[in-house]
Backbone as JSON, one array per atom type, in Angstrom:
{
  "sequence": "XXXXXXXXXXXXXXXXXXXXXXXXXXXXXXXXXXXXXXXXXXXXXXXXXXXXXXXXXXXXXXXXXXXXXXXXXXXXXXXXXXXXXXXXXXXXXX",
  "N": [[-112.34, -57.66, -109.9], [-114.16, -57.36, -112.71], [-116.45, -54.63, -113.49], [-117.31, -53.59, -115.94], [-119.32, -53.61, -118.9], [-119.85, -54.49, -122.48], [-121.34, -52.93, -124.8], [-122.99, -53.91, -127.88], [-121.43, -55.17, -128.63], [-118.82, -53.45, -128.39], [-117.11, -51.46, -126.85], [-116.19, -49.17, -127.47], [-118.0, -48.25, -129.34], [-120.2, -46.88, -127.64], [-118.96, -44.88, -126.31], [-118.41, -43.65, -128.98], [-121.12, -42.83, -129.67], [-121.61, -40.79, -127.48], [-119.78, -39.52, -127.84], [-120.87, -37.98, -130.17], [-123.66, -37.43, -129.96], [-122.89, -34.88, -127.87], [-121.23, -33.07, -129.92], [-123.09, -33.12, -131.7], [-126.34, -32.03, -130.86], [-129.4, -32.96, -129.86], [-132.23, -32.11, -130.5], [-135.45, -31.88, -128.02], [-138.8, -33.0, -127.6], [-141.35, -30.04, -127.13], [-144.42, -29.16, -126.07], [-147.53, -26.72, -126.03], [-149.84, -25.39, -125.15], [-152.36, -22.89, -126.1], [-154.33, -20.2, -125.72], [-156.83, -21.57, -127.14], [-154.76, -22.7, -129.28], [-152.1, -25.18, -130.57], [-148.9, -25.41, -130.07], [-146.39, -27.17, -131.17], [-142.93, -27.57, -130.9], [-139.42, -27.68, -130.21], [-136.85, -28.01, -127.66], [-133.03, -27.86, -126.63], [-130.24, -28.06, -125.72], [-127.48, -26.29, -125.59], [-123.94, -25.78, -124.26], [-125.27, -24.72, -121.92], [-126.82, -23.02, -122.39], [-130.43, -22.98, -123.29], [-131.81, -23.33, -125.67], [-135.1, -22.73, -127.48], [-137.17, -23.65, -130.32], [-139.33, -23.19, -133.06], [-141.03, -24.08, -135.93], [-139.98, -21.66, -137.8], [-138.82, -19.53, -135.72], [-137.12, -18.99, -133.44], [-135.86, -19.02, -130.34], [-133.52, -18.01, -127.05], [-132.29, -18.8, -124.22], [-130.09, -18.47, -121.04], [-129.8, -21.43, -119.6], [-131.29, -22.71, -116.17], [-131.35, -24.2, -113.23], [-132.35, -27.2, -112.79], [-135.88, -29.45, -114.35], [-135.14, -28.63, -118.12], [-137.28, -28.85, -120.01], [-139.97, -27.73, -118.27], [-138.59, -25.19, -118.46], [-138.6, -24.96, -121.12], [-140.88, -24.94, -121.94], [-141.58, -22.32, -121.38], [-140.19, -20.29, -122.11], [-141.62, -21.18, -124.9], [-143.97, -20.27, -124.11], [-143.28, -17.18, -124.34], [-142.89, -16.77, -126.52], [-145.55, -17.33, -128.15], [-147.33, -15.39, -126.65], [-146.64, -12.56, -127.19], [-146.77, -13.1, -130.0], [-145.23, -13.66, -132.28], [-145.71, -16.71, -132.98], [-148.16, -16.85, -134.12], [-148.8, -17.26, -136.99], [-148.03, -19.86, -137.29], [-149.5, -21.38, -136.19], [-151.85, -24.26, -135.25], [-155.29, -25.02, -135.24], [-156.48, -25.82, -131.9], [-158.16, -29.32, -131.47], [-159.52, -29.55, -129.2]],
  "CA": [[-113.33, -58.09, -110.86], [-114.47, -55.74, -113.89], [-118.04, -54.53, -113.95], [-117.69, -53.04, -117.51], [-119.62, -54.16, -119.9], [-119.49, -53.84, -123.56], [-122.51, -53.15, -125.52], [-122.91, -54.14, -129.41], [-119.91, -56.1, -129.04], [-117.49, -52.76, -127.95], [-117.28, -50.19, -126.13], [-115.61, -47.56, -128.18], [-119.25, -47.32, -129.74], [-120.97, -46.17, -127.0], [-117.87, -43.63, -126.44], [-118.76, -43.18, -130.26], [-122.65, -41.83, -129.64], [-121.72, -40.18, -126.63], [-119.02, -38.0, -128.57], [-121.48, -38.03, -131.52], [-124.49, -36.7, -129.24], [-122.16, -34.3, -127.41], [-121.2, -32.26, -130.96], [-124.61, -32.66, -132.35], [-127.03, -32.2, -130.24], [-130.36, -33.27, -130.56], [-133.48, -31.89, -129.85], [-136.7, -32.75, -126.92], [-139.84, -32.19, -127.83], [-142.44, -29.82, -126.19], [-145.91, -28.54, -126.33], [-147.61, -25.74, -125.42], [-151.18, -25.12, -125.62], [-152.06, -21.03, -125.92], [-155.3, -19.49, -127.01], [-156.4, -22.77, -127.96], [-153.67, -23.75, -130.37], [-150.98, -25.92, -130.12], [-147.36, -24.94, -130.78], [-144.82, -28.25, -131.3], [-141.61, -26.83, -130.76], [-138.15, -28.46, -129.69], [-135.67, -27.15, -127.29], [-132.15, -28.59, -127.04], [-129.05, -27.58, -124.84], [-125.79, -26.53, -125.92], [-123.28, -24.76, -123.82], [-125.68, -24.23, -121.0], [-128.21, -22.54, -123.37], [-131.38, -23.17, -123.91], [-132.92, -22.92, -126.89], [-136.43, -23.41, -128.18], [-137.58, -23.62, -131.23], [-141.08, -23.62, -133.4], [-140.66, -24.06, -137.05], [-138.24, -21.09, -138.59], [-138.96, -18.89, -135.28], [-136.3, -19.62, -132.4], [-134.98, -18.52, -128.47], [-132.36, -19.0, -126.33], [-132.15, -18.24, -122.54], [-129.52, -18.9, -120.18], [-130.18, -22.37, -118.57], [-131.59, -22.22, -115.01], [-131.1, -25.01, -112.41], [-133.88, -27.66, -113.12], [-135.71, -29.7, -115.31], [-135.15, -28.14, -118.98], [-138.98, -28.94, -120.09], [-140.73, -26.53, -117.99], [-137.94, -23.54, -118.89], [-138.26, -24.77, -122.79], [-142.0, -24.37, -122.11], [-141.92, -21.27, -120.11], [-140.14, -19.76, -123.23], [-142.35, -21.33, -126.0], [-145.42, -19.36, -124.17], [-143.6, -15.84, -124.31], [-143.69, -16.64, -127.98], [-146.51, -17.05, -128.5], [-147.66, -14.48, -125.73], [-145.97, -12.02, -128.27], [-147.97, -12.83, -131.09], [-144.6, -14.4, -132.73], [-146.04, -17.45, -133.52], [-149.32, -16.78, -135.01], [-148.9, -17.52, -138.44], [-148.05, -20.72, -137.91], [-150.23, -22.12, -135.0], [-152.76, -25.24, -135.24], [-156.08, -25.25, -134.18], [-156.21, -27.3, -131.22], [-159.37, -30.13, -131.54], [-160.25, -30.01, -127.69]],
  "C": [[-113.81, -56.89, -111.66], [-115.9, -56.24, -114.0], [-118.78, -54.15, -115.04], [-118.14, -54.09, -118.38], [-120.1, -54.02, -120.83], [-120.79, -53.68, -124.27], [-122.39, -52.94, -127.02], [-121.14, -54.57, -129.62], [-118.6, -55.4, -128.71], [-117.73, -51.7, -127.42], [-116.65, -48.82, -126.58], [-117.42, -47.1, -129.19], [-119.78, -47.29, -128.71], [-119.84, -44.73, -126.58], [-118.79, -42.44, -127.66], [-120.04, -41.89, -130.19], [-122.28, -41.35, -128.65], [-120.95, -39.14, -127.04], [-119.79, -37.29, -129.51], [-122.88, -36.96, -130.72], [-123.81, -35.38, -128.39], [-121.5, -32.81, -128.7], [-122.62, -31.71, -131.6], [-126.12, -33.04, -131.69], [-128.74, -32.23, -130.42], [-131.77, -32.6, -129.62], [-134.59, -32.23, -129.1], [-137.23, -32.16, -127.84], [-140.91, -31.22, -126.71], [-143.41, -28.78, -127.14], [-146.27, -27.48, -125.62], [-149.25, -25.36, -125.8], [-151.72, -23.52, -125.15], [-153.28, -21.0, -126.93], [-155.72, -20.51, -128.0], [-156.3, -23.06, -129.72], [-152.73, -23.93, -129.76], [-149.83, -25.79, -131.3], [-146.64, -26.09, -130.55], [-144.02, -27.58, -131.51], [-140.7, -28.18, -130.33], [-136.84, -27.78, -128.87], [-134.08, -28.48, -127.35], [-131.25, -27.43, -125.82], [-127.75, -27.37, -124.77], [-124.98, -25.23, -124.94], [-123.85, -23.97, -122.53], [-126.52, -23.19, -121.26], [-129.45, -23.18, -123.86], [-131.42, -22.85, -124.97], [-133.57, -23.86, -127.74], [-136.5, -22.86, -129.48], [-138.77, -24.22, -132.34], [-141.22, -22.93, -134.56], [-139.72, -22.82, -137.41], [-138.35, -20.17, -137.39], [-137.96, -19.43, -133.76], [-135.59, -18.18, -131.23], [-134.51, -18.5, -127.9], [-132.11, -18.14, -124.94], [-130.95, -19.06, -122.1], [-130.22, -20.12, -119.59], [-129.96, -22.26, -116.97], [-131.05, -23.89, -114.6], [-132.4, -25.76, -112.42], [-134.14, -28.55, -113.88], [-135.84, -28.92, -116.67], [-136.49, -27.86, -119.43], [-139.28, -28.11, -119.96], [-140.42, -25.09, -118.52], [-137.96, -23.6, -120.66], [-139.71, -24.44, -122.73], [-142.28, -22.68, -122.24], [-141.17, -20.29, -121.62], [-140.66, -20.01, -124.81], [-143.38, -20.32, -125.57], [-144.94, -17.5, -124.17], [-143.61, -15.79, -125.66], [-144.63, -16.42, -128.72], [-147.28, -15.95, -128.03], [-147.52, -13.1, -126.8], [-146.53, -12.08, -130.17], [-146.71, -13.61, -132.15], [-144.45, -15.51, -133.43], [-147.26, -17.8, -134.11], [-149.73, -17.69, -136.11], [-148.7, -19.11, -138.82], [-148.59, -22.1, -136.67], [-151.21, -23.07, -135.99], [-153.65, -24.91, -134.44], [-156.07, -26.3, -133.11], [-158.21, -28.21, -131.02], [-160.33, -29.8, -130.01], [-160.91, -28.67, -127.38]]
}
């Protein structure tokens, strides 16, 4: 008995976005609250690389064993730590 089953009518598109996501990879989001302001950034994962990024200012570490999140955090705050992202921080309301 076959347990495959096709979604949007075929299964070469989900192939499709999985080759399609796989070339062009798309960015998470994360936050980071520092000296209160808040940095929106986006990391992403190609090749077993991190890298974050927070508007034209970007990082890229070796990926650790884990979830990504914390290590895309953990390199948004030496950014800012660094004074790097200054110029283009938000106050944060709270």
């Amino acid at each position: 008995m076959n347990s495959f089953k096709k979604s949007n009518g075929s299964a070469s598109a989900v192939v499709d976005r999985r080759a399609e996501r796989a070339t062009k990879p798309v960015g998470a989001p994360v936050t980071l609250l520092f000296q209160h302001k808040v940095f929106r950034g986006n990391y992403m994962i190609v090749g077993g690389i991190l890298i974050v990024s927070y508007k034209s200012v970007s990082a890229n570490v070796e990926l650790k064993p884990g979830h990504p999140e914390p290590q895309a955090r953990r390199v948004l705050f030496k950014l800012a730590a660094t004074g790097e992202l200054n110029r283009f921080a938000a106050i944060s309301e709270h």
